[in-house]
N, C-alpha and C positions, 0 to 999 in steps of 0.2 A: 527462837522461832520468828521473833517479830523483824529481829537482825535479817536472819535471812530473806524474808519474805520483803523485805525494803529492799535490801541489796539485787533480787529480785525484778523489782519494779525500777529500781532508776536503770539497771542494764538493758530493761523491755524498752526505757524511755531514750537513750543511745541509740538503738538498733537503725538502724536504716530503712527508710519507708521504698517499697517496689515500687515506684510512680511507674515504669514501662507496662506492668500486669494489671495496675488498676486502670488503667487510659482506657477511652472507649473502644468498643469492639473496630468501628469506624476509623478511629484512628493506627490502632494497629493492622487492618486491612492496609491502608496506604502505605504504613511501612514494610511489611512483607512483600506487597507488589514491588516495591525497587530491589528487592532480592533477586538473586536468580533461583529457579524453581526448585532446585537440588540445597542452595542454602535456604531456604524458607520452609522446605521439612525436616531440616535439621533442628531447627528452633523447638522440636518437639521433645527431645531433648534435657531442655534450660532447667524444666522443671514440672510438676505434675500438673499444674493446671495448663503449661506450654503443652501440655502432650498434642492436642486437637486445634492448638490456635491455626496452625497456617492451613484449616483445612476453610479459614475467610478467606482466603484467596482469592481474587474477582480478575487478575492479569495474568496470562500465564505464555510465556514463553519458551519453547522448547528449541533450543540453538544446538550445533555442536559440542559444546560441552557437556548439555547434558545428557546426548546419548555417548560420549566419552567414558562419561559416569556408567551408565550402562552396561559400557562395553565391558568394564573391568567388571563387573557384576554376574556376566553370564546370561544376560533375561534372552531366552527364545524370541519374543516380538515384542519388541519395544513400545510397537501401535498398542496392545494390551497392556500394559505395564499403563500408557497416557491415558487411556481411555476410563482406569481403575482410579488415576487419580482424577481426573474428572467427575468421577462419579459420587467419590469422597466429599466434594466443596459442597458448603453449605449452600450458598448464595448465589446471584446468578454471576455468568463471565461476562465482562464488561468486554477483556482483551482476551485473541488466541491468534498467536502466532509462532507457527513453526514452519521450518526447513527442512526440505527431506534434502541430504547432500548426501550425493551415488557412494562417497567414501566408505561410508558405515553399513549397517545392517539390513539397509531398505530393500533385500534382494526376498523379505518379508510382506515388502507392501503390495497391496492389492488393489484395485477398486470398490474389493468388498471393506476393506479396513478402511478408507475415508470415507465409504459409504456410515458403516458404523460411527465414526468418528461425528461425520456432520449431523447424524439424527441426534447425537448425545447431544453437541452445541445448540443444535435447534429447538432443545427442550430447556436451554442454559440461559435466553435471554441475550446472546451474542450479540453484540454491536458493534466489534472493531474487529475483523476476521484475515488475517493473510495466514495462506498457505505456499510457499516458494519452493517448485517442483524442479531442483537443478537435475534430474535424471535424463537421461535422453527418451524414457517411455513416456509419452503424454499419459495422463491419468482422467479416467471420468469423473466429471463434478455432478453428486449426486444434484435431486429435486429439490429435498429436503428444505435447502437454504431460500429459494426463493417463497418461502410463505411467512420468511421473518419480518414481519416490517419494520421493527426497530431497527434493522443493520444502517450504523451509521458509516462505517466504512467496508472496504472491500478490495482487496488485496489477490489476485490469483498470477501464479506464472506454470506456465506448460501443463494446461488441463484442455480439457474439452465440454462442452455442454450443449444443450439444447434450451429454449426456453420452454416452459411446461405452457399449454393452454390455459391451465387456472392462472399463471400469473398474470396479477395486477400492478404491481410496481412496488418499488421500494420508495416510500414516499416520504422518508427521513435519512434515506440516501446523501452522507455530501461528498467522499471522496471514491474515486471508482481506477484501480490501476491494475488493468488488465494485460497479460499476453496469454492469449489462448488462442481455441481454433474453435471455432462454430460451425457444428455438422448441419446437414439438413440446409432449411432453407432457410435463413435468419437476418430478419429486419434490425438493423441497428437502431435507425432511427423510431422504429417503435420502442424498442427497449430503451432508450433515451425519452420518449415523452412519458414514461413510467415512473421517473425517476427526477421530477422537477425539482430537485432542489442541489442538484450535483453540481460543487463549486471545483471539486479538483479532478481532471480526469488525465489518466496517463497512457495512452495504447501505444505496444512495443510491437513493429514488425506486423505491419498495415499490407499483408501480401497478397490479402485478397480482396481485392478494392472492389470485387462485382459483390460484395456480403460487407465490407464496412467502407460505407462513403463518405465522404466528408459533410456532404451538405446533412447525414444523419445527427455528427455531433454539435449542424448548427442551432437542432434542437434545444441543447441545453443552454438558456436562457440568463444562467445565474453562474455561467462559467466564470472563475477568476484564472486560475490555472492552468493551462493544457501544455503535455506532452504530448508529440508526436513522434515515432521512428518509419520512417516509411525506408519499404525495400521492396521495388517494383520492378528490377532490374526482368527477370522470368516473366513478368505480365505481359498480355496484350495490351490493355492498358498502362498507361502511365498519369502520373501526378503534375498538372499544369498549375502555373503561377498563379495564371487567374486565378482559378478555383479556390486555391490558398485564402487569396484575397478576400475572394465570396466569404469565404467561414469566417474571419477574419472581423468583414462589415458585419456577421450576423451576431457576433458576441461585444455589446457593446461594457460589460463588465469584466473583462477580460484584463488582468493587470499583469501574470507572468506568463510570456509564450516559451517554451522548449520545440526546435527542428532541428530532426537527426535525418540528414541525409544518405546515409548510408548505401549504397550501388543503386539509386533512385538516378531516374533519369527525368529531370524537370524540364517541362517542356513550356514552350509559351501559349500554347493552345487554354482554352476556355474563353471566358469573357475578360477584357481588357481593363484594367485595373486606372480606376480615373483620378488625375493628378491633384483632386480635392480630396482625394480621400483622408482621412488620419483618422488616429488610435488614439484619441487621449487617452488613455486611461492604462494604456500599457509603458509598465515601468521596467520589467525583468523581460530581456531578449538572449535567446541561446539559440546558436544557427551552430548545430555540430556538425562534423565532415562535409563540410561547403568546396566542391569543386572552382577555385578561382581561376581556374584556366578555362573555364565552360561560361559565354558568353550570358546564355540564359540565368544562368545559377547565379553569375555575381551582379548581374543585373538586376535580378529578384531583390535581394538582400540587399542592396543599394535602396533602393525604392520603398523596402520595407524598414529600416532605418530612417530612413528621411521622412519616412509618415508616421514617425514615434516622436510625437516634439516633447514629450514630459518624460523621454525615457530615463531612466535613474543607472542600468547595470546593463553593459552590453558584452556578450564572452563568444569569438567567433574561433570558431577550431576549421580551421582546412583538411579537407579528405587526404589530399595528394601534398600537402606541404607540412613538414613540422612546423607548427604555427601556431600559437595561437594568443589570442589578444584580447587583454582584458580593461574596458574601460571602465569608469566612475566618472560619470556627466556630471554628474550633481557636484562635485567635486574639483573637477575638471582636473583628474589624478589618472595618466596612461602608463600600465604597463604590459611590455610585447616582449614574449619570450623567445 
C-alpha cells in the first residue's frame, strides 16, 4: 500500500501544471478577445471549468465569417442568435463591431433589430461602437446610444439619425467616422461643440453642405486627423478653396489631413487664402482624385503643399489620370507609379 501510494504521489508531482486555467480572469479576457467570436466559444469545450470562460468577452466582432458559420447552421435571425450572446457576457463591452454585407441573411434586418440590438449595448457600457451598413437600405439609428457617455469611439456607415433634445454630448468622445444622412433640421456644428474632445474625425460624402459645413468641423479644437470626401457635383452649392483654408487656419492641432475629391467641383470663391499662412504641424497630406487638368484644383494643392514646411508623407492620386505619387520628405525617397 505504501508502494503504491508513493508511486502515486511522484506521478501527481510529474503531471503538468494548467498555468492557462489558473491566469487571472483579466488575463484570459485579453486573450479570447484576439479570437474570432465563433473560436472564443469554442473554448468552452477545452474543458469543465472552460465551459463559461469566453462568456469575459469585453471585444466582440461579428465579420463575414461568422455569419458563414451561421449559415451552415440554419439560425432563422441571426440579429437574435447576437443579441443572445450578448446577453450571456458577464462584463461590460469595451468593443462591438459588425457588418451587415447584403450577401447573407440580412433580408432579416429591421430597424427594430438594431433598435434592440443598441438598448442591449447601452446597458453594456460600450465604448468603441462601429456598425458598417454595406446594404443599399439606409437603416435608422435608434436614441438609445446618445445617453452613453463613456462612447469613446463611433463608427456608422449608411444609417440615418436625428439628434434627441435631451442630448448633451459625448464628452469622452475621441474618434468620430461617420457616413450617414441627417433627417430633419441638424446643426453639425452644435453636435461638434458637444463633443470636445474629438481628435479623429472622418465624413464620407459631404452632399449636403446646407446641413454639414465646414466651418461646423472648425469647432473641433483638438482635431489631429481629419478625413474629408466631398461630392457636390448635384449641389447648388459648391466647395471653395478658401473655405478649405478657413477650416484649415481653425485647427491648429491638426497633424494628418485626407481630401477626396471625388465629382466635387472646387471653386476659388470664399476668402483668399494669405501667402503667410502655414500648417506647422501637418505631417500626413492625402489629396485623392485631384483634377490636374482643372486650373483651380492643382492650384489648390500647390499652395497647400507649400504651406506644410514640416510635411513628413505626401500620396496624391489624380481623378482623370492613373497616377499616383508617393513621397517621403523626411527621407527625401520619390516614388511615382
Amino acid at each position: 500500500m505504501e508502494l503504491i501510494h508513493g508511486t502515486t504521489q511522484k506521478a501527481s508531482k510529474l503531471a503538468p501544471e494548467d498555468f492557462i486555467t489558473d491566469m487571472p480572469d483579466i488575463i484570459i479576457t485579453n486573450i479570447l478577445d484576439r479570437l474570432p467570436i465563433q473560436d472564443a466559444m469554442r473554448t468552452s469545450i477545452l474543458a469543465r471549468n472552460w465551459r463559461f470562460r469566453w462568456t469575459l468577452l469585453s471585444q466582440l466582432v461579428f465579420d463575414r465569417d461568422f455569419f458563414d458559420l451561421l449559415e451552415t447552421q440554419d439560425e432563422d435571425n441571426p440579429f437574435i442568435v447576437i443579441s443572445r450572446i450578448i446577453l450571456r457576457l458577464k462584463g461590460a463591452i469595451v468593443k462591438f463591431d459588425l457588418t451587415i454585407d447584403d450577401l447573407l441573411h440580412y433580408e432579416y434586418l429591421t430597424n427594430e433589430d438594431i433598435n434592440n440590438l443598441i438598448l442591449i449595448l447601452s446597458r453594456k457600457g460600450i465604448r468603441d461602437l462601429t456598425i458598417m451598413n454595406w446594404r443599399g437600405i439606409q437603416l435608422e439609428f435608434p436614441t438609445h446610444l446618445f445617453s452613453r457617455l463613456e462612447l469613446k469611439h463611433l463608427k456608422l456607415r449608411n444609417f440615418y439619425f436625428n439628434m434627441p433634445p435631451t442630448f448633451h454630448g459625448f464628452p469622452n468622445l475621441l474618434s468620430l467616422d461617420l457616413y450617414v444622412d441627417f433627417k430633419k433640421k441638424f446643426e453639425l456644428g452644435e453636435f461638434f461643440t458637444r463633443c470636445p474632445l474629438v481628435e479623429n474625425l472622418a465624413m464620407d460624402d459631404l452632399w449636403e453642405m446646407e446641413k454639414v459645413k465646414l466651418d461646423g468641423i472648425a469647432k473641433l479644437e483638438n482635431l489631429k486627423a481629419l478625413s474629408l470626401r466631398f461630392n457636390d457635383l448635384d449641389d447648388d452649392e459648391t466647395t471653395s478653396s478658401g473655405t478649405i483654408f478657413e477650416l484649415l487656419n481653425s485647427l491648429p492641432k491638426l497633424e494628418e489631413l485626407e481630401l477626396d475629391f471625388e465629382e466635387c467641383q472646387l471653386t476659388k470663391g470664399g476668402a483668399n487664402k494669405s501667402l503667410s499662412t502655414v500648417f506647422p504641424s501637418l505631417k500626413v497630406l492625402k489629396l485623392s482624385r485631384i483634377s490636374l487638368d482643372n486650373g483651380v484644383m492643382f492650384s489648390f494643392a500647390f499652395e497647400l503643399i507649400r504651406s506644410c514646411p514640416n510635411l513628413l508623407f505626401l500620396q496624391i492620386s489624380a481623378y482623370n489620370w492613373v497616377c499616383i505619387m508617393l513621397l517621403v520628405l523626411k527621407s527625401r525617397v520619390y516614388f511615382c507609379i
